[in-house]
C-alpha positions as CSV (number, residue, x, y, z in Angstrom):
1,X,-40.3,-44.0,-58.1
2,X,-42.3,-44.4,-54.8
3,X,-43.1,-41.0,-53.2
4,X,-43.5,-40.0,-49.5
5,X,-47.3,-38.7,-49.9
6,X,-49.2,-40.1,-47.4
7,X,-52.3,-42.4,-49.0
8,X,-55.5,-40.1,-48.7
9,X,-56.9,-40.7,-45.7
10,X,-53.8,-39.6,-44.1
11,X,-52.7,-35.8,-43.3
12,X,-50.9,-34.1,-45.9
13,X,-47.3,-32.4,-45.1
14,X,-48.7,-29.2,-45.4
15,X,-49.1,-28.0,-41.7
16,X,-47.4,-30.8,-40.1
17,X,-44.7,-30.0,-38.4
18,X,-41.2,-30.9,-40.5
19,X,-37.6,-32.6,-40.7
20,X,-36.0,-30.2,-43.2
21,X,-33.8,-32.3,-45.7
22,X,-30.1,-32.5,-46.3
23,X,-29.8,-34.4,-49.2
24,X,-31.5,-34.6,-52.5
25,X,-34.8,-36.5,-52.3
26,X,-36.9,-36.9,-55.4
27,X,-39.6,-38.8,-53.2
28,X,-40.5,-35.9,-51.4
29,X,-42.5,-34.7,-54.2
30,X,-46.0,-35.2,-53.6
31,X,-48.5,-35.6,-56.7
32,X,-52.5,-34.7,-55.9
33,X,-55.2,-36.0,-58.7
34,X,-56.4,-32.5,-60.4
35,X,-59.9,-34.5,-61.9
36,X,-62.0,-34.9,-58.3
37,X,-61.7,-31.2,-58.3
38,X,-62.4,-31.0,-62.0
39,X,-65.6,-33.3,-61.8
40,X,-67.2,-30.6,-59.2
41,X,-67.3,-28.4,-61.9
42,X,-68.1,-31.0,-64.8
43,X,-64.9,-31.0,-66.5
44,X,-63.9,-34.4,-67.7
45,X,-61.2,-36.1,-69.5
46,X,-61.4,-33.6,-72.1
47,X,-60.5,-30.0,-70.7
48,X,-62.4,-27.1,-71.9
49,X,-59.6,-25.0,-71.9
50,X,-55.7,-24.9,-72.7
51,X,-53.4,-23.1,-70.2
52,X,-50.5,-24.1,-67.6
53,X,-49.3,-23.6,-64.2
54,X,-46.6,-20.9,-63.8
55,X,-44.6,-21.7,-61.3
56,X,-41.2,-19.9,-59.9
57,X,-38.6,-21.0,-56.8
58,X,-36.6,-18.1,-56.0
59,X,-34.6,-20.3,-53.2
60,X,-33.0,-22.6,-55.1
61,X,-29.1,-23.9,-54.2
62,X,-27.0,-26.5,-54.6
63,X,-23.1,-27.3,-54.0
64,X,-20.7,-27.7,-56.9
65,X,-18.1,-30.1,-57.0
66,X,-15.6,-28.2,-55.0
67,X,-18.4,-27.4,-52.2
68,X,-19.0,-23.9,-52.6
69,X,-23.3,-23.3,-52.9
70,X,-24.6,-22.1,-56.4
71,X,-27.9,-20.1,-56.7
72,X,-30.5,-19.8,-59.3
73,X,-33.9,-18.7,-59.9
74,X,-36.2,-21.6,-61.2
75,X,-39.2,-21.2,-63.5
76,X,-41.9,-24.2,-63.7
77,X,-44.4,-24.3,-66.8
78,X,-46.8,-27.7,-66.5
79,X,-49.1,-28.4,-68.7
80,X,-52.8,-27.9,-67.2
81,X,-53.4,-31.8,-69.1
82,X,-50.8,-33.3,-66.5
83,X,-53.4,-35.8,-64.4
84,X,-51.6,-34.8,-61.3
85,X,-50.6,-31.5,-59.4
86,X,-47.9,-31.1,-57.1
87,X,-48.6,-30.3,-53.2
88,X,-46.8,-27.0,-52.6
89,X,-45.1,-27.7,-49.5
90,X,-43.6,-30.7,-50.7
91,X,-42.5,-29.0,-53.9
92,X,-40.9,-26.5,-51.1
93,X,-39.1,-29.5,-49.5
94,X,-38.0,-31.4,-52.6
95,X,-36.2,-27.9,-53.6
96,X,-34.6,-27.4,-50.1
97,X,-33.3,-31.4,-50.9
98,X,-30.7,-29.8,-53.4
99,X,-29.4,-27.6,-50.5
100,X,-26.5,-29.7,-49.2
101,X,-26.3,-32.1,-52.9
102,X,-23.5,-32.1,-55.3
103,X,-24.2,-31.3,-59.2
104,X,-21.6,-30.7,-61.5
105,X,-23.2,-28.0,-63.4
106,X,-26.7,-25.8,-63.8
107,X,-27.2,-27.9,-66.3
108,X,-27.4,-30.9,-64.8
109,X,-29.7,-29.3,-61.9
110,X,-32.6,-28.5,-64.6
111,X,-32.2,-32.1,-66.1
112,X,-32.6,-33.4,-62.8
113,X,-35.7,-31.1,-62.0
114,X,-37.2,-31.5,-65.4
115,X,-37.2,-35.8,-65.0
116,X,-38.6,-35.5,-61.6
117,X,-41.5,-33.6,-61.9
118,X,-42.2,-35.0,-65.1
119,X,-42.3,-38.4,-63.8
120,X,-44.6,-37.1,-60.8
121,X,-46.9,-34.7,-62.6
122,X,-47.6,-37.8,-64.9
123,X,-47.8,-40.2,-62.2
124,X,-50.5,-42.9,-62.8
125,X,-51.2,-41.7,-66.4
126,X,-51.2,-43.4,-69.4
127,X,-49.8,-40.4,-71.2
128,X,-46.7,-39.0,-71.0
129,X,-45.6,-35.0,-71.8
130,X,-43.4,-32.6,-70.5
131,X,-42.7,-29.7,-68.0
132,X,-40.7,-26.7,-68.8
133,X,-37.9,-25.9,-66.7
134,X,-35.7,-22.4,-66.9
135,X,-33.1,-21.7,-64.4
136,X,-31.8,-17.9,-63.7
137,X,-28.5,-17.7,-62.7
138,X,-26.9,-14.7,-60.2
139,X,-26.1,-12.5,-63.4
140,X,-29.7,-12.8,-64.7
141,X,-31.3,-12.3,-61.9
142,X,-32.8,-8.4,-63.1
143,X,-34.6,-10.2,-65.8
144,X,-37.2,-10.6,-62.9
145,X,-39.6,-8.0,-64.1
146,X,-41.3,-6.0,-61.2
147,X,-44.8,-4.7,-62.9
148,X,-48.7,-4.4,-62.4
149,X,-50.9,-7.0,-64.6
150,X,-51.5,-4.9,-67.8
151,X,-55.3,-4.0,-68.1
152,X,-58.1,-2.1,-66.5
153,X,-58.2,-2.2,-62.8
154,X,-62.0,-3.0,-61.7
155,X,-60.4,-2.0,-57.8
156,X,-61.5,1.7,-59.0
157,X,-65.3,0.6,-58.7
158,X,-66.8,1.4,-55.7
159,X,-69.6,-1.6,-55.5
160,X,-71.1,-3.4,-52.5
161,X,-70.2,-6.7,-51.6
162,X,-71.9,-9.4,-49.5
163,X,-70.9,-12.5,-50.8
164,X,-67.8,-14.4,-49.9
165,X,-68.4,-17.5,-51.2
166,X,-68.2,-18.0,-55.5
167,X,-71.3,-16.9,-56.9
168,X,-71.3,-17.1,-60.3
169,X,-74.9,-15.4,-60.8
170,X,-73.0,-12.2,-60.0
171,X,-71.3,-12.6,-63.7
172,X,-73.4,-11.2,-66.6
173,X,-72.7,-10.2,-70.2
174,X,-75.0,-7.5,-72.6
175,X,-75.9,-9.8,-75.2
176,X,-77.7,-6.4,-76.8
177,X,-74.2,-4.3,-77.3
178,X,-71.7,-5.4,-79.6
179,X,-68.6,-7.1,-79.2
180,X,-65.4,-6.1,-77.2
181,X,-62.2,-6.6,-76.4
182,X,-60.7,-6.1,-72.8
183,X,-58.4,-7.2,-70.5
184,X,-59.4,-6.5,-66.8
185,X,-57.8,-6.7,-63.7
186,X,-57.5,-6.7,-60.2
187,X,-55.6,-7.3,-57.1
188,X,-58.9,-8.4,-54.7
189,X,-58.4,-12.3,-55.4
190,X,-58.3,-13.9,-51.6
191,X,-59.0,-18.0,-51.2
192,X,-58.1,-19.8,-48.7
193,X,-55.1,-23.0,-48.3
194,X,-57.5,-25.9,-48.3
195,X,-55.3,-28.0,-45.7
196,X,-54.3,-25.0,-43.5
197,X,-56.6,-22.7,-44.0
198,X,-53.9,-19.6,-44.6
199,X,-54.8,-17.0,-47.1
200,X,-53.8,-16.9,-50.6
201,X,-53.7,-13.7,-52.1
202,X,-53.3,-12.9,-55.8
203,X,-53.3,-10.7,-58.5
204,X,-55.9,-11.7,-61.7
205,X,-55.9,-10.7,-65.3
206,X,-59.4,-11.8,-67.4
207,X,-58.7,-11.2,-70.9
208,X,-61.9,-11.9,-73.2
209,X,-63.7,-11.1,-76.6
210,X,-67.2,-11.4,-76.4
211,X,-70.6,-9.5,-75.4
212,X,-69.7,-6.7,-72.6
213,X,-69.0,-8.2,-69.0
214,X,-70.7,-6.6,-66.6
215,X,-67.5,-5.1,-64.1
216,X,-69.7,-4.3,-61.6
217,X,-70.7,-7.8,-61.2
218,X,-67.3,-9.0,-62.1
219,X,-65.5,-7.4,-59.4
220,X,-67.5,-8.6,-56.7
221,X,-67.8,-12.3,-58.1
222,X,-64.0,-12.1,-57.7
223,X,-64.2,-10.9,-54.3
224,X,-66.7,-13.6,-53.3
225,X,-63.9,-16.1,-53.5
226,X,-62.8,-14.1,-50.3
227,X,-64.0,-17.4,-48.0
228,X,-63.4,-20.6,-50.2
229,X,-61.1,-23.3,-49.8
230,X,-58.8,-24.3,-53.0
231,X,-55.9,-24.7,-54.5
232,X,-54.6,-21.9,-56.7
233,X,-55.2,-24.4,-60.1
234,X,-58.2,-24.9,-58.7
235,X,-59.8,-21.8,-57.9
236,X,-58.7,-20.5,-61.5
237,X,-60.7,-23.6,-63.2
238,X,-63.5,-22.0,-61.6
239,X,-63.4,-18.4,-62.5
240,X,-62.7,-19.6,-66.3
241,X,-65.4,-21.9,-66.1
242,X,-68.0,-19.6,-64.4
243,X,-67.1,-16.8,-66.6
244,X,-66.8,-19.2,-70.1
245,X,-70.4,-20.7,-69.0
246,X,-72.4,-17.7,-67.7
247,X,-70.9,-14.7,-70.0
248,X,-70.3,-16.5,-73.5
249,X,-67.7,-14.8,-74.2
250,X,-66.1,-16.0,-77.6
251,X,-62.2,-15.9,-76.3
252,X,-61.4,-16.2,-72.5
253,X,-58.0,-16.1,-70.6
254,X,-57.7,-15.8,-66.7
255,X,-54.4,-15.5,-65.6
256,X,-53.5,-15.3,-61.8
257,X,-50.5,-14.4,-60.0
258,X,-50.7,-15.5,-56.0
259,X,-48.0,-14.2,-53.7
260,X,-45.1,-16.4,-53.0
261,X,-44.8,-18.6,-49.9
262,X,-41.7,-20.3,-48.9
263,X,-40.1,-18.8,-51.6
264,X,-42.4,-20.1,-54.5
265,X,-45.2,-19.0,-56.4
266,X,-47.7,-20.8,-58.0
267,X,-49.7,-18.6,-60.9
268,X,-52.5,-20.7,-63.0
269,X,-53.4,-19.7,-66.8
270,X,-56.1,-20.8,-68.4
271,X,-57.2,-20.0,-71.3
272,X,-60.2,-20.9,-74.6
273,X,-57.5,-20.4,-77.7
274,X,-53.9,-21.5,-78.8
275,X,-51.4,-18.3,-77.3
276,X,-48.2,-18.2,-75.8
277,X,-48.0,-18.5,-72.3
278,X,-47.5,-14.9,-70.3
279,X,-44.2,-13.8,-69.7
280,X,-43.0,-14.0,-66.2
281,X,-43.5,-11.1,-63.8
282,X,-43.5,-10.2,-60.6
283,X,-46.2,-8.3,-58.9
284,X,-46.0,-5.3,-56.9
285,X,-47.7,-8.3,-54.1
286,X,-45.3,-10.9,-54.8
């Protein structure tokens, strides 16, 4: 199925002005490649890590077949081994293509979803796979959880910072102590919309086993992605891989939960072991 993605060395949709749809328009879906990001920090073919892509569309409608608009709350799980990613804002405009469309059921709207962002997540790819789709109708809608990432906060330590830029020789573990287990966390993540240049602001949760991190250090390596330009996927790649390379730890997870624009969220999980994927939450930020 062709797609409306401009070729690369064309402008993206994201920030260019836009023609809202009326009718429901599968091409609008835009797939990016994940591996020219992935080769900056020598990942290949073969990820290092296990993990997906959380996403959830809280403005999702449709018309049933007598006319009258339907509502739902849509949650997105792809795979991090799909080749491609999908460009936010045309995510946000695919969605807003149901608006106005007929469907006969719920059920037929998360078939419909489930095929097309399978077919554009795997774009290109000799491989094929899946992408989980869960809709939320009206009378589920307080399963939405509205809680702080479980862990320690490092926000309670008072450290200097000067570096807003990633700088992974900020992370250090104490090979000398014995092993731990802890799950930090913190609401300081900022990067930046790589097209726009917006902020993205998120909450993270590092779960690891493994010699002492240093929180100190930690904290303001986190906070040193206050400047850079990525994609949420993107930027979590990097904290997993600076952390997995530079502390040792023997089990890593780095979960992030970004606050919603548009009406969706996008919140990356990567992590070194087989574990089921973190339940859906809301953040006091979201």
């Amino acid at each position: 199925m062709p797609s409306t993605c401009p070729p690369p060395d064309q402008p993206l949709l994201l920030g260019q002005p836009t023609t809202y749809p009326e009718r429901y328009d599968p091409t609008l879906l835009c797939p990016l490649p994940r591996a020219p990001k992935r080769a900056e920090l020598g990942v290949g073919a073969t990820l290092p890590f296990l993990g997906a892509d959380l996403w959830t569309a809280y403005e999702l409608s449709w018309l049933n077949a007598r006319g009258k608009p339907q509502l739902a709350i849509a949650h997105f799980t792809v795979p991090c081994e799909t080749p491609q990613l999908i460009e936010s804002k045309s995510f946000k405009l695919y969605l807003n293509s149901y608006n106005q469309s007929v469907f006969d059921s719920a059920e037929a709207v998360q078939q419909r979803l489930r095929l097309d962002l399978t077919e554009a997540l795997w774009r290109g790819s000799e491989r094929s796979g899946g992408v989980g789709v869960r809709l939320l109708r009206p009378a589920q809608f307080g399963q939405e959880r509205l809680q702080a990432l479980e862990g320690l906060s490092l926000d309670r330590l008072d450290v200097e910072c000067s570096d807003y830029q990633p700088a992974p020789q900020l992370l250090q573990a104490d090979t000398s102590q014995a092993v731990v287990q802890e799950v930090l966390t913190s609401d300081l993540l900022k990067s930046n919309c790589p097209v726009t240049g917006q902020p993205d602001w998120a909450s993270v949760q590092i779960a690891y086993s493994g010699a002492p991190i240093d929180q100190a250090g930690l904290l303001r390596y986190l906070v040193s992605f206050r400047q850079h330009t990525g994609f949420h996927e993107q930027c979590v790649e990097r904290i997993y891989q600076d952390i997995w390379q530079r502390c040792r730890p023997l089990k890593l997870s780095v979960y992030a939960r970004y606050t919603r624009r548009g009406g969706l969220d996008i919140n990356p999980w990567r992590c070194s072991h087989p574990q089921q994927p973190p339940e859906p939450v809301r953040t006091a930020r979201q």
